[in-house]
N, CA, C and O of each residue as an XYZ file, in Angstrom:
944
protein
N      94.198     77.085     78.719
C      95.128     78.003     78.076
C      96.366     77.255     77.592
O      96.942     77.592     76.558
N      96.704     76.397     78.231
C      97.777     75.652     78.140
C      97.839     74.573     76.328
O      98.592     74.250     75.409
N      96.248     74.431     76.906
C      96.132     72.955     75.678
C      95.863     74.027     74.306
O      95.971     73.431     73.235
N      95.585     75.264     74.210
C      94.965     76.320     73.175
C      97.055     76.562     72.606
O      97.557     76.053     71.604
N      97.647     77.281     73.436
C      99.109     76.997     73.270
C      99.741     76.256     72.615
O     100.541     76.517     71.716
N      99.380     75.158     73.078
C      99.743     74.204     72.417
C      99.435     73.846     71.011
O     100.174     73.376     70.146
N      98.311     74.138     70.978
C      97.602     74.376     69.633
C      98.121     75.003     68.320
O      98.177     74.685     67.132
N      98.519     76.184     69.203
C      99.348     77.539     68.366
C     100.414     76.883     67.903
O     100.615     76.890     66.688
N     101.415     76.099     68.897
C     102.700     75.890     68.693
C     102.784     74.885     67.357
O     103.550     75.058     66.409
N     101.954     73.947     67.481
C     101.521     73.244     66.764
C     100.978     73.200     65.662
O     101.007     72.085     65.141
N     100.390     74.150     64.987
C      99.659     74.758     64.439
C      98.590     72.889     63.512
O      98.754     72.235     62.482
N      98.069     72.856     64.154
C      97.421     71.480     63.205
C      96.290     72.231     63.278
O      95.363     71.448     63.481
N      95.821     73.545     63.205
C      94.620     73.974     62.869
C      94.588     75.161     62.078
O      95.731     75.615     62.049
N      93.853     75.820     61.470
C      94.107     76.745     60.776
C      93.691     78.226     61.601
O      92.768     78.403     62.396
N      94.851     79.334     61.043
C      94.579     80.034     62.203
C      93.389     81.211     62.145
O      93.403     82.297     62.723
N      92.365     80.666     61.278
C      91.236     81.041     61.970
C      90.380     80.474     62.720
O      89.349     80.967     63.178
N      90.907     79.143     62.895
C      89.985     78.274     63.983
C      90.792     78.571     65.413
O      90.137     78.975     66.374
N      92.111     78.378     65.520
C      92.592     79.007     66.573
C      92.366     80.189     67.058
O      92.506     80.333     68.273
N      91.827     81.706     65.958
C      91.505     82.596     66.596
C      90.108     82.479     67.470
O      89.946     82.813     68.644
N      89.290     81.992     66.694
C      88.031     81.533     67.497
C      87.922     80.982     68.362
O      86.893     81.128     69.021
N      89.171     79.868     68.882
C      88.982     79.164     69.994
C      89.375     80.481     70.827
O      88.617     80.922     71.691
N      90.429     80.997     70.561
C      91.736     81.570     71.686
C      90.121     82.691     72.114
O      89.518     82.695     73.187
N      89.819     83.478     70.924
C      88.781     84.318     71.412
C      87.756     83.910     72.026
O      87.122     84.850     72.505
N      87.179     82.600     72.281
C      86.290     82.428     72.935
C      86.793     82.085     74.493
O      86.070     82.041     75.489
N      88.236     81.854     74.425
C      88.666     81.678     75.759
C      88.826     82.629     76.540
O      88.470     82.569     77.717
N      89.456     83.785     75.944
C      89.572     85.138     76.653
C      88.142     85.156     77.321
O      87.905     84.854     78.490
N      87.180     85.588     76.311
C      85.836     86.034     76.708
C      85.672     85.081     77.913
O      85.959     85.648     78.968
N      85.290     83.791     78.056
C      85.426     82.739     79.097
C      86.084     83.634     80.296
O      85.472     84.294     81.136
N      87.444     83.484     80.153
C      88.173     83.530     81.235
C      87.584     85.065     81.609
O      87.448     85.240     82.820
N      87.117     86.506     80.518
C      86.776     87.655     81.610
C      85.574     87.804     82.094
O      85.077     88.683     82.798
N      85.199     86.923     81.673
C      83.634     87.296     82.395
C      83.726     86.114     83.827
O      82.978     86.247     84.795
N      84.772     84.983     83.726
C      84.711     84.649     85.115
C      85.446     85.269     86.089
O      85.830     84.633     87.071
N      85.683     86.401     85.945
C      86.981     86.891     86.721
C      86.472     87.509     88.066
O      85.307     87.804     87.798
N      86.645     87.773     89.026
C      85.474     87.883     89.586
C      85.200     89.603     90.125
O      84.169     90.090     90.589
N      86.656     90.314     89.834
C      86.492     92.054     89.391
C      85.323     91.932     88.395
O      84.260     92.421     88.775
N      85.351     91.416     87.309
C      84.242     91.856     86.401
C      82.787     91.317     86.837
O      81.921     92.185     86.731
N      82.379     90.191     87.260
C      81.424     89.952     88.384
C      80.928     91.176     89.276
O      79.742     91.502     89.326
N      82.034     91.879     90.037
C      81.547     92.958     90.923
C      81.199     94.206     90.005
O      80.091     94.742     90.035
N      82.126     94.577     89.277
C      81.550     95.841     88.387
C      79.975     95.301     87.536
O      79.017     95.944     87.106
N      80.282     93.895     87.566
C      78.916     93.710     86.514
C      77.366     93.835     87.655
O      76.251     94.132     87.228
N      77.634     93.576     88.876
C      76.751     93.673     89.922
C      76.231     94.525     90.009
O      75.045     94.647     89.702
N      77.373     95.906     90.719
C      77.240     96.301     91.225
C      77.107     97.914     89.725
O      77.383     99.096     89.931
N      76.721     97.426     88.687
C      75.986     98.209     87.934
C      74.427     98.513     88.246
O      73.766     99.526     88.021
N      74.127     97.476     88.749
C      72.351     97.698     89.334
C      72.220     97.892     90.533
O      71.296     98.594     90.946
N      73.334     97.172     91.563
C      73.196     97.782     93.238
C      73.594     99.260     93.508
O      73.188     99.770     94.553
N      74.425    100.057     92.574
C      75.059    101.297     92.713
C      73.851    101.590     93.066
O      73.580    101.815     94.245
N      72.608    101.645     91.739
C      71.734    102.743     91.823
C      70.699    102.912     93.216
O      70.006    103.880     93.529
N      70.837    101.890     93.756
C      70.017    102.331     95.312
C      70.990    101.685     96.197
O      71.348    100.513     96.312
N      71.522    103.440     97.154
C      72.141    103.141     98.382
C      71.402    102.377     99.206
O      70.257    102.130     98.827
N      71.765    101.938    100.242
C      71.866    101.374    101.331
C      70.964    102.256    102.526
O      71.230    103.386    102.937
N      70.042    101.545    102.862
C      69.135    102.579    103.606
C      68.755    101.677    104.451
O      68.117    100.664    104.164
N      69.076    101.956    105.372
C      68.020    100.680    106.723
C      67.056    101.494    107.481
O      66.722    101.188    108.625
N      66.657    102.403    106.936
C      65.322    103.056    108.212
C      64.104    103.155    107.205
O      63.937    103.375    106.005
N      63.469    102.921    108.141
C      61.858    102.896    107.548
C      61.302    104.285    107.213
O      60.946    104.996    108.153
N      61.171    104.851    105.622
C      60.395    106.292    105.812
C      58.565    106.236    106.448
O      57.668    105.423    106.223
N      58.604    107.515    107.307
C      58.001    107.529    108.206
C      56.571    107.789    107.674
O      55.721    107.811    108.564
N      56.107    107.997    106.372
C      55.019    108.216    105.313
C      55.073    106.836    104.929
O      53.981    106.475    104.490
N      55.939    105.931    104.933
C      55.286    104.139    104.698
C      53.870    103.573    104.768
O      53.686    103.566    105.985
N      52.684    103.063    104.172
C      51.538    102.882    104.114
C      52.006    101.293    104.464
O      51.979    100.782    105.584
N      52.314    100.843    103.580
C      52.727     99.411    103.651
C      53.890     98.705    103.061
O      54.285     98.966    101.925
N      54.484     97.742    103.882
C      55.648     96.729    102.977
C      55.525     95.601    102.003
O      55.074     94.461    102.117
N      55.984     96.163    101.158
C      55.670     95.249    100.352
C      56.612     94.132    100.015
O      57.597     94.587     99.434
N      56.657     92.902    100.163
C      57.837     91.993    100.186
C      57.902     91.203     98.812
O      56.765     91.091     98.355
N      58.816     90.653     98.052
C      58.761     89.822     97.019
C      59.539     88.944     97.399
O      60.701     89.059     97.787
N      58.698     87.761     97.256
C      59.267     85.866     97.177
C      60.064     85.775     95.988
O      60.081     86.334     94.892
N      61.023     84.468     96.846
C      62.045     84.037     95.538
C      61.916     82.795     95.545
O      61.619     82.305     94.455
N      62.107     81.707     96.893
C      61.783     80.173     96.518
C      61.872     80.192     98.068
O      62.098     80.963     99.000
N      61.570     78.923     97.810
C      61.055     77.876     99.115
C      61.934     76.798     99.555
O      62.680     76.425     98.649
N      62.064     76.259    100.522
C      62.412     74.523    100.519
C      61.626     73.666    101.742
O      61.466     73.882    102.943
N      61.310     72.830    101.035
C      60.177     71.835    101.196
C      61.406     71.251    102.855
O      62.622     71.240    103.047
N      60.360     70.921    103.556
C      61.085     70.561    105.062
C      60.335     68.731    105.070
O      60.783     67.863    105.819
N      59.634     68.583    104.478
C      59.243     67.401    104.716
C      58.185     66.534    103.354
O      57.826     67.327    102.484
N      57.840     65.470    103.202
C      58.399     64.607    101.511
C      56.621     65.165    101.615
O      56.275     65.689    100.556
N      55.923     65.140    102.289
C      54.478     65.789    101.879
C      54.237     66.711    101.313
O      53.238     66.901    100.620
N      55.590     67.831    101.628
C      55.385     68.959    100.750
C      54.736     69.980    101.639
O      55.212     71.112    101.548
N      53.545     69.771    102.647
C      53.251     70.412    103.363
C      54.086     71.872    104.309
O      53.816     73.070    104.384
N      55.188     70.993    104.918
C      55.814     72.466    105.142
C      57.089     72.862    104.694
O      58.056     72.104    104.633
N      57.087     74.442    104.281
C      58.207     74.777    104.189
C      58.782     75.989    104.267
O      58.001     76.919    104.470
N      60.030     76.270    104.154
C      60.347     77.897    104.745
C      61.163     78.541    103.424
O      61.456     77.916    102.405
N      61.426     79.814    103.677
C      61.914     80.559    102.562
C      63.264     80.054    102.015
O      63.687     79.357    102.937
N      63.817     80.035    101.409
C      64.998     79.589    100.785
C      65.799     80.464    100.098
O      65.209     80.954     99.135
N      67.034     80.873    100.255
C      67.931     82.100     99.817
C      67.329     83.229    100.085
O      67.018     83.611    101.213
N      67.096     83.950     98.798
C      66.841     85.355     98.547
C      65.592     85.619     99.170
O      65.481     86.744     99.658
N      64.438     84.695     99.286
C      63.131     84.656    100.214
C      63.725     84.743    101.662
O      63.410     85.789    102.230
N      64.577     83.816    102.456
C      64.874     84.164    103.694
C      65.568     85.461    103.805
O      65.237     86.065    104.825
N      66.567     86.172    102.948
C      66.753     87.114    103.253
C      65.817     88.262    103.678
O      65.820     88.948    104.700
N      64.826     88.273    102.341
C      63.861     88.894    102.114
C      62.528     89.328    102.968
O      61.714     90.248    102.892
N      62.720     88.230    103.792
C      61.422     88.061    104.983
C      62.246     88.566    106.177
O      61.620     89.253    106.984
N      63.771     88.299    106.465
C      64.420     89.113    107.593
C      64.628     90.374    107.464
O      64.911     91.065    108.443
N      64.495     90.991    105.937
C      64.341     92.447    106.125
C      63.482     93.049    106.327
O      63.477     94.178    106.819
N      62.167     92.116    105.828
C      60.693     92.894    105.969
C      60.723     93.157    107.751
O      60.799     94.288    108.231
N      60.635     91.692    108.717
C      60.558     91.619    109.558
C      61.378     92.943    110.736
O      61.078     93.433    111.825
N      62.480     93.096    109.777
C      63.501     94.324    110.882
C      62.804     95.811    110.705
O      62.743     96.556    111.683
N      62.396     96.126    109.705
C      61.258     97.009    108.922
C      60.431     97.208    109.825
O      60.348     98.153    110.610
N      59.371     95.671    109.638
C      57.995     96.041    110.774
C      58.114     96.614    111.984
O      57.472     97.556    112.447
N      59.214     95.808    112.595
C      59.293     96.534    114.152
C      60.490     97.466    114.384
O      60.876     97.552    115.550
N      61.068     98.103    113.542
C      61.712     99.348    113.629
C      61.196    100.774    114.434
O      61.536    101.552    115.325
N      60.025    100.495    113.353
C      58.795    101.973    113.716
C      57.733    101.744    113.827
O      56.973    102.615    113.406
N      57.205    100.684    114.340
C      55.763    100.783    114.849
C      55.605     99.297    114.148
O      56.594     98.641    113.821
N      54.346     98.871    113.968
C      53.649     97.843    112.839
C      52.823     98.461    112.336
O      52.041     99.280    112.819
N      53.007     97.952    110.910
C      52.607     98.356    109.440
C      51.906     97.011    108.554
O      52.149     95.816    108.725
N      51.136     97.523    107.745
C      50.767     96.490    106.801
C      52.049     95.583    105.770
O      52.913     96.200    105.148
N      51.971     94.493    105.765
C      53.087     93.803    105.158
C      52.585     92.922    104.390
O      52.100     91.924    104.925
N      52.558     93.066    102.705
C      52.169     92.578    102.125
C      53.069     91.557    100.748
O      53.577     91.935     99.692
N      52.932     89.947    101.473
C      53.875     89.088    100.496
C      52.833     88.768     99.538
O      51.640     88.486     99.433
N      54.280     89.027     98.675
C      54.251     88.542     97.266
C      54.575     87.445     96.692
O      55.801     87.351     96.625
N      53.923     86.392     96.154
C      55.043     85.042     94.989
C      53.811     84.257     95.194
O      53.154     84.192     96.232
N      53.630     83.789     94.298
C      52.816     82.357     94.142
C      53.581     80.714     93.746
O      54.745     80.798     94.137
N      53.391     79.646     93.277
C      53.411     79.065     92.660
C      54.183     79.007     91.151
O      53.598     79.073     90.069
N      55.435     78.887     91.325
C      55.869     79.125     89.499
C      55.495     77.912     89.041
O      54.800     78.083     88.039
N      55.638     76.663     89.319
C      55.046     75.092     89.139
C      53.789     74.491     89.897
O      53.900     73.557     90.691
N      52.727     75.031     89.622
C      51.321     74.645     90.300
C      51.402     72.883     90.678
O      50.907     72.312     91.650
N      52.047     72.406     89.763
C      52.055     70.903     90.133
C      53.045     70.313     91.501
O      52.775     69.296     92.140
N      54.048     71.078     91.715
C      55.205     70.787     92.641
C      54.344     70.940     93.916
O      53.529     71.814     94.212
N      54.886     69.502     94.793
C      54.331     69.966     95.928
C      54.507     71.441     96.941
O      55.433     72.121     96.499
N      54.039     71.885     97.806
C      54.421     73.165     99.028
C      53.649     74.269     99.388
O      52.644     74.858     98.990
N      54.230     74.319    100.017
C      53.100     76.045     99.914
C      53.497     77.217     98.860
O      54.656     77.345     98.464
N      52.269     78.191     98.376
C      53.564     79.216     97.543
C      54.144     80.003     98.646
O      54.005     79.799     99.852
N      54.869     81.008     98.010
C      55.913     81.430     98.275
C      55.480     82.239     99.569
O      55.932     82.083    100.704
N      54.142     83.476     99.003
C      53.935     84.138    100.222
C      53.351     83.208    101.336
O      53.526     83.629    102.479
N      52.705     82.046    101.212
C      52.590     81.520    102.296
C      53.765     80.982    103.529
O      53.721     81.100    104.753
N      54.853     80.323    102.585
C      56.308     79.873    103.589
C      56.540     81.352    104.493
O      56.766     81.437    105.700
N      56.409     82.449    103.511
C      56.945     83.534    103.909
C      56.350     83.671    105.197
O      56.856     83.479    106.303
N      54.886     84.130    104.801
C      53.863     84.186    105.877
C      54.246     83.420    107.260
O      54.477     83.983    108.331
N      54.265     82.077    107.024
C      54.970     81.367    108.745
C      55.790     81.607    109.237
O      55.845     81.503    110.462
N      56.873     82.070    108.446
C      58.456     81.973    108.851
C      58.482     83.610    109.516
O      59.335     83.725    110.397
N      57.705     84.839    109.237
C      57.286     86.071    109.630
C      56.631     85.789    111.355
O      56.871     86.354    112.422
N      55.728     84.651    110.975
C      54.621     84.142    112.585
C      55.927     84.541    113.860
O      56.068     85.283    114.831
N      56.671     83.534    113.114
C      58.121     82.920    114.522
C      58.964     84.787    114.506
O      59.619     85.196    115.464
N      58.842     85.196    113.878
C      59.407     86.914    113.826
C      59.235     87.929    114.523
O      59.840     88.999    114.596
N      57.699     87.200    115.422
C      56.926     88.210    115.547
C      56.121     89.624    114.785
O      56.050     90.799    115.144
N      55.715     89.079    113.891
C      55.238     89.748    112.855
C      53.706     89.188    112.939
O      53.373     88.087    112.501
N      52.503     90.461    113.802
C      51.152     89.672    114.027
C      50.260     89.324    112.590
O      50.274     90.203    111.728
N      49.545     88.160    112.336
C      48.965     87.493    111.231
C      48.213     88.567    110.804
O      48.202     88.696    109.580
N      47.473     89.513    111.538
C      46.482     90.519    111.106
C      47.032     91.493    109.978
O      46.375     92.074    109.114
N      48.708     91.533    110.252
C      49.402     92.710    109.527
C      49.583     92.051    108.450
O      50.186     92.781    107.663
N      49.393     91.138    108.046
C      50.197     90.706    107.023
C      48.840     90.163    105.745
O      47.778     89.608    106.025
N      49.378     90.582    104.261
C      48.896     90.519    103.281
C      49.213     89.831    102.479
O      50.306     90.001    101.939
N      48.188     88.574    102.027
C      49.111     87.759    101.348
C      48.446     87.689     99.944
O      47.223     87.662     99.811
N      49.570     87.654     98.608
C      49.290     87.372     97.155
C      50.145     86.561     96.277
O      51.162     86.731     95.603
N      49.274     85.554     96.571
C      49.643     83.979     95.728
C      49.465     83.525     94.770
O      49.304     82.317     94.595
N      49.449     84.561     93.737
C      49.029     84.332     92.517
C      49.947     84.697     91.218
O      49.758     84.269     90.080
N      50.910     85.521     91.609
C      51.856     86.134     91.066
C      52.964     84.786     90.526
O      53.182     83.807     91.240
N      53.549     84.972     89.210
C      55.032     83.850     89.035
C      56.140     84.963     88.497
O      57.225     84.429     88.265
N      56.109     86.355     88.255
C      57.269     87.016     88.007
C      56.969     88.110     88.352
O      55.794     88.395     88.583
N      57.868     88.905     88.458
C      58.049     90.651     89.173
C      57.495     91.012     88.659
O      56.751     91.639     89.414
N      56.955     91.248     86.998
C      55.609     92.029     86.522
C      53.902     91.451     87.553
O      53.136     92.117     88.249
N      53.904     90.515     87.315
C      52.597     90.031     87.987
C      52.573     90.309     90.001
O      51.633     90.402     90.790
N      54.309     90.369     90.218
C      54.355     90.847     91.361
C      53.757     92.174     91.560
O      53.248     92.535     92.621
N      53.843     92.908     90.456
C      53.396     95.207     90.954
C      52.133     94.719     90.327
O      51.169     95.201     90.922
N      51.826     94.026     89.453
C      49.995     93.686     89.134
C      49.564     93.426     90.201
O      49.277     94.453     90.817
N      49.302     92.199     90.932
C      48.789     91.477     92.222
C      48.642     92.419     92.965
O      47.525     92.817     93.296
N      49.995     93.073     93.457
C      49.827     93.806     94.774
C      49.264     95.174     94.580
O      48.936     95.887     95.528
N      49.166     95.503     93.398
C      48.536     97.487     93.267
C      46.974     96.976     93.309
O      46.135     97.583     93.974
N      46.685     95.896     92.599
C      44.990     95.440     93.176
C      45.288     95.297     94.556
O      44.920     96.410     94.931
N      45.583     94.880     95.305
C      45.448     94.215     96.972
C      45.649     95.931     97.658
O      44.940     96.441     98.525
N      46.681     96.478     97.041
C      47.040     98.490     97.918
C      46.232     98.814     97.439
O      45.658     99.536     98.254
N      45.467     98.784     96.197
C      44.325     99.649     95.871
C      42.834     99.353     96.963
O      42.278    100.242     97.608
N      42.482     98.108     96.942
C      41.583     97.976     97.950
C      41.608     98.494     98.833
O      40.623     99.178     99.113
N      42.976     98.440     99.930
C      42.811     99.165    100.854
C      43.405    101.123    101.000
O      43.606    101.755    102.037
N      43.456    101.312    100.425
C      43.653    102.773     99.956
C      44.689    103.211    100.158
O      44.858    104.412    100.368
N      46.184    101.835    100.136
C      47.548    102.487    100.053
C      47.874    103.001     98.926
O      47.044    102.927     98.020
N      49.196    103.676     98.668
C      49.218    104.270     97.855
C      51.170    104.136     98.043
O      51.947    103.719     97.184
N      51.421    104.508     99.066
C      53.266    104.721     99.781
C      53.645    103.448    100.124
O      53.195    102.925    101.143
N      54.386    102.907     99.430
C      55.116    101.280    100.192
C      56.387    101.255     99.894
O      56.855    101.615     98.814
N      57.132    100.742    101.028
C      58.629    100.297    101.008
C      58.692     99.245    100.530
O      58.034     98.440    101.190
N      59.373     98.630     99.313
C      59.441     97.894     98.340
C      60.576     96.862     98.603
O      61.580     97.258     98.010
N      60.811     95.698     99.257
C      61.656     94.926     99.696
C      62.002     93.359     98.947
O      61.380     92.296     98.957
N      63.380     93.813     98.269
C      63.967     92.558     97.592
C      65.366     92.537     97.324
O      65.915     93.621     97.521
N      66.347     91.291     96.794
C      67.726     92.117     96.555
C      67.998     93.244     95.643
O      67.537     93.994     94.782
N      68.792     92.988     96.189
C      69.522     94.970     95.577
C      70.004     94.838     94.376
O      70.323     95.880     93.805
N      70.194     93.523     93.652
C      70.193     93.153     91.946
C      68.855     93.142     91.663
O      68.587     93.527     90.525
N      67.940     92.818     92.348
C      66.783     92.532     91.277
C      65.731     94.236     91.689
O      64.633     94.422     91.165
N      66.172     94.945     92.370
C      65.327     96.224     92.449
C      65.062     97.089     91.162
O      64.002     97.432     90.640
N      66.044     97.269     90.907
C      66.214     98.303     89.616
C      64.846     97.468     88.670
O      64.159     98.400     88.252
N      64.311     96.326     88.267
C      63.723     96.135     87.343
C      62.313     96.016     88.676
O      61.286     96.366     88.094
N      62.122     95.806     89.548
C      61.130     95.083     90.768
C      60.552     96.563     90.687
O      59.413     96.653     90.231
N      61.226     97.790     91.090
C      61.061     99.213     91.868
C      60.141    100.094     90.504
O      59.189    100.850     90.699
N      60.650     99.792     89.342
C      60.552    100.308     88.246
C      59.216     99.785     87.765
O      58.579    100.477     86.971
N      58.892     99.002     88.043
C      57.749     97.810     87.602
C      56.354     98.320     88.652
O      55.241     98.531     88.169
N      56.564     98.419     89.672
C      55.589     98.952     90.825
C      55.372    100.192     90.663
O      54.194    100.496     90.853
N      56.439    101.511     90.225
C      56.372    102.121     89.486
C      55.626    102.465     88.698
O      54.859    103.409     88.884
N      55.671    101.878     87.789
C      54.512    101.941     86.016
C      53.589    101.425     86.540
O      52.660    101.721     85.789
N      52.866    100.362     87.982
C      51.889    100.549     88.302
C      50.954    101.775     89.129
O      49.842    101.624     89.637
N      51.571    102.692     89.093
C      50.754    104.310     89.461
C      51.369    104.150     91.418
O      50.817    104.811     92.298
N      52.354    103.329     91.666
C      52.347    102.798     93.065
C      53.213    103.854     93.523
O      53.961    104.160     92.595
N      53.509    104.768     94.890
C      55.151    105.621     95.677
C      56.160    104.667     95.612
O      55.968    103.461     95.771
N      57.049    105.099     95.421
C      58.342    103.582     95.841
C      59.121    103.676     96.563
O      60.085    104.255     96.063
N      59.267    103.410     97.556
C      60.543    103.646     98.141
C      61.251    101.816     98.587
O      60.756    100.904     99.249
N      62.825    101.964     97.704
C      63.272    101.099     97.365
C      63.704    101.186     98.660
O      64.007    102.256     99.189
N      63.780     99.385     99.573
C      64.998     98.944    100.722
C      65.439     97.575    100.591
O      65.070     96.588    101.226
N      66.432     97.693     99.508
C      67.226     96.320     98.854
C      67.645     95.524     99.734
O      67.117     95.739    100.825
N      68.152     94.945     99.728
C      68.783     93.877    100.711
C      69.804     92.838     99.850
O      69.781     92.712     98.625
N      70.756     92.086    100.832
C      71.281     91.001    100.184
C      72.227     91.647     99.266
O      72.452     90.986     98.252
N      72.734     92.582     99.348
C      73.825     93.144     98.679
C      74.759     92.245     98.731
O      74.893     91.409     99.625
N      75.883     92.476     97.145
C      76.693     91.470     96.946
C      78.184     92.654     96.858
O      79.289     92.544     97.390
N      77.496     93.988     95.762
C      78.973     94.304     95.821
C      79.218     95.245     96.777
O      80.297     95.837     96.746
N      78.131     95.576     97.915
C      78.843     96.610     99.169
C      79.851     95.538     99.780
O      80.794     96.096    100.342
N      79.904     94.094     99.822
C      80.806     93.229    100.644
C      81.917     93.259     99.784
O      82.933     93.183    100.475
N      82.250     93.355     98.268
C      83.476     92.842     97.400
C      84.315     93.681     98.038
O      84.054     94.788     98.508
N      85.843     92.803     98.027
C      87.180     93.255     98.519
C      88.106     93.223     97.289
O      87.986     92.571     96.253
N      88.847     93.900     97.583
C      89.572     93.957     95.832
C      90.554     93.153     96.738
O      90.462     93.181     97.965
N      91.622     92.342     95.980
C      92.850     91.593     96.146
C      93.129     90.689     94.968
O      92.355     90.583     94.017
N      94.339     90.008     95.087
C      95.035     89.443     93.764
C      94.092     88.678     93.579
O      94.071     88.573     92.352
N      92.772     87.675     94.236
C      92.360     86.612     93.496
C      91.252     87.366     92.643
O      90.983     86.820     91.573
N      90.607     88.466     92.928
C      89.885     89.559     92.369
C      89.982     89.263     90.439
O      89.183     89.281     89.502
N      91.600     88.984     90.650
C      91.754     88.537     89.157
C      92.412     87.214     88.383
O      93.232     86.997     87.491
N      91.450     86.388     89.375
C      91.600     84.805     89.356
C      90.303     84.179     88.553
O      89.192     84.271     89.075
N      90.470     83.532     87.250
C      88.844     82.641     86.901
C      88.335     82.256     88.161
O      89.013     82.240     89.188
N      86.982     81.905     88.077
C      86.286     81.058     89.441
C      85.086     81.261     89.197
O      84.791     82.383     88.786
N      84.199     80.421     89.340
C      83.092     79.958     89.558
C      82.126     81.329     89.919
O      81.329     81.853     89.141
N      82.413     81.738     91.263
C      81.880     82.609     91.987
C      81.981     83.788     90.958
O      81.048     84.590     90.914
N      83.148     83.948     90.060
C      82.979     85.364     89.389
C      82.269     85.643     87.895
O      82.234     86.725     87.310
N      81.606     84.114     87.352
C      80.781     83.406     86.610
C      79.509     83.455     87.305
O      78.737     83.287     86.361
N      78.996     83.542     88.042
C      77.530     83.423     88.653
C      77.725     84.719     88.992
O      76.520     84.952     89.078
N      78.312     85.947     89.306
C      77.811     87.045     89.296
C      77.424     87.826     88.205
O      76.430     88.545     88.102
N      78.494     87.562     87.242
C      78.239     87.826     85.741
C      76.725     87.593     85.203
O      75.983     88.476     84.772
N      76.387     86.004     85.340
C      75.365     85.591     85.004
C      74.365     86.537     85.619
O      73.693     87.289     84.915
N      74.259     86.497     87.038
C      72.945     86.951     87.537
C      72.698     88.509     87.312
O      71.700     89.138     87.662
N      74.044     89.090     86.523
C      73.859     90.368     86.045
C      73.088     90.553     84.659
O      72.272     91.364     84.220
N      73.882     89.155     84.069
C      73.110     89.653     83.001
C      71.222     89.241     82.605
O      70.401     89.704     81.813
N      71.201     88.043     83.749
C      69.974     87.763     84.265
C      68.975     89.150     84.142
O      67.998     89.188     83.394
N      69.454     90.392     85.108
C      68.652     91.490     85.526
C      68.553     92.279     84.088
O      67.450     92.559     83.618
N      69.974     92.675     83.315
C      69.617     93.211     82.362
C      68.770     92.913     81.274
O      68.066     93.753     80.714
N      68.844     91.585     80.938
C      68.265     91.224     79.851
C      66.411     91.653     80.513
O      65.423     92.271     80.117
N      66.792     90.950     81.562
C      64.805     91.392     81.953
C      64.290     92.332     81.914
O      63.099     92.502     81.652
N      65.416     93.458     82.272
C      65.240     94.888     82.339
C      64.904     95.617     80.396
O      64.219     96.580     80.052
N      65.517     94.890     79.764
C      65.400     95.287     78.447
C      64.240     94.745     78.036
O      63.557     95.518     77.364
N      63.661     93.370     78.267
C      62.544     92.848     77.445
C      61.234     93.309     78.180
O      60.157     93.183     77.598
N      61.309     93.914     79.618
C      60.641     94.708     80.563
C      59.935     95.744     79.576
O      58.747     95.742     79.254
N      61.040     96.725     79.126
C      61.266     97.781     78.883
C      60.941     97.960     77.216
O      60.861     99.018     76.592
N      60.789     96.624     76.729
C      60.595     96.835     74.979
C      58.563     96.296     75.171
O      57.604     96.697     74.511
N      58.592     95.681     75.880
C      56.817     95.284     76.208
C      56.337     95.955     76.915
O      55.300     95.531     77.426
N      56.789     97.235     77.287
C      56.335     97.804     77.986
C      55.687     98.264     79.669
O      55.067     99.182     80.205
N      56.185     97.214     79.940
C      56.483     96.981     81.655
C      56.852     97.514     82.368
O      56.829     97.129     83.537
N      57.342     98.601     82.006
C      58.649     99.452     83.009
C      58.609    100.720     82.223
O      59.348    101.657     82.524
């Protein structure tokens, strides 16, 4: 802002190049702000409260993978990573809430060449240590995005004649995940997790640039855009 100022004062540019800079700085500086981050979030977390109990008509859980990290250079083992570890500690609080239920992970392979296991498999082990018994659990490794996620798994619930599943992922990526399982003929009952804007606190840095209020932005507009090209191909 300082060196753009300077600019002005100066004028060694013409002032339609200065408007373009100055305007591209604003834009910059509001979308990192990190109030607009939370309103931009918490446009897709609004729409599903916060629910931690298992409905009692549940057939099966259905979980969706996000990534992995490799524990050792073979590639051989590894455990969930971010939004996957979240994701597997909610399934897991789920299963033994109300009984045990069928639990069926989702994610394959987005890079067939990279060493590891896919996704529902890390998941799968890291569930073992949870106490979550191997019999309950359903695994589909074939999937690389949330459309192929409600494909995969309505073949795997159709086999066995579910029909009702609690649908488990963050609470940004539901709205397009819930909607998608959905248009596969599937019950839904959404239990998000990993919420970002039930934690936001308003205070003065609220309206400070930063990093953190740039990656919420992003991962908002991440959901929308998917949600729109979802929604023009017919996916949703």
């Amino acid at each position: 802002w300082l060196a753009t100022a300077r600019l002005w004062f100066r004028r060694r540019e013409t002032r339609r190049r200065l408007a373009l800079l100055t305007g591209a700085l604003v834009l910059l500086t509001g979308i990192s702000l990190p109030a607009v981050g939370y309103l931009a979030v918490a446009s897709l977390e609004w729409s599903y409260p916060l629910d931690r109990q298992r409905p009692e008509h549940t057939e099966a859980i259905v979980v969706l993978g996000g990534g992995t990290r490799l524990l050792d250079e073979s590639g051989e083992q590894a455990i969930p990573a971010g939004d996957s570890m979240v994701r597997s500690l909610e399934a897991a609080r789920l299963y033994h809430s109300a009984g045990s239920c069928p639990v069926v992970l989702s994610g394959g392979k987005v890079d067939p060449d990279l060493p590891g296991p896919s996704i529902a498999r890390a998941m799968y082990e890291f569930l073992l240590t949870l106490g979550v018994r191997p019999e309950d659990m359903i695994l589909e490794e074939s999937s690389t995005s949330t459309y192929e996620n409600a494909v995969e798994c309505r073949s795997l619930l159709e086999q066995r004649g579910f029909q009702k599943v609690l649908l488990v992922t963050d609470a940004l990526h539901m709205v397009r995940a819930s909607r998608c399982f959905t248009a596969q003929g599937l019950e839904v009952t959404p239990s998000p997790c990993n919420q970002r804007a039930a934690y936001f606190r308003w205070s003065a840095g609220s309206f400070a640039p930063s990093a953190r209020g740039l990656t919420a932005v992003g991962a908002a507009a991440h959901e929308w855009l998917g949600i729109a090209w979802y929604w023009l191909h017919g996916r949703i």
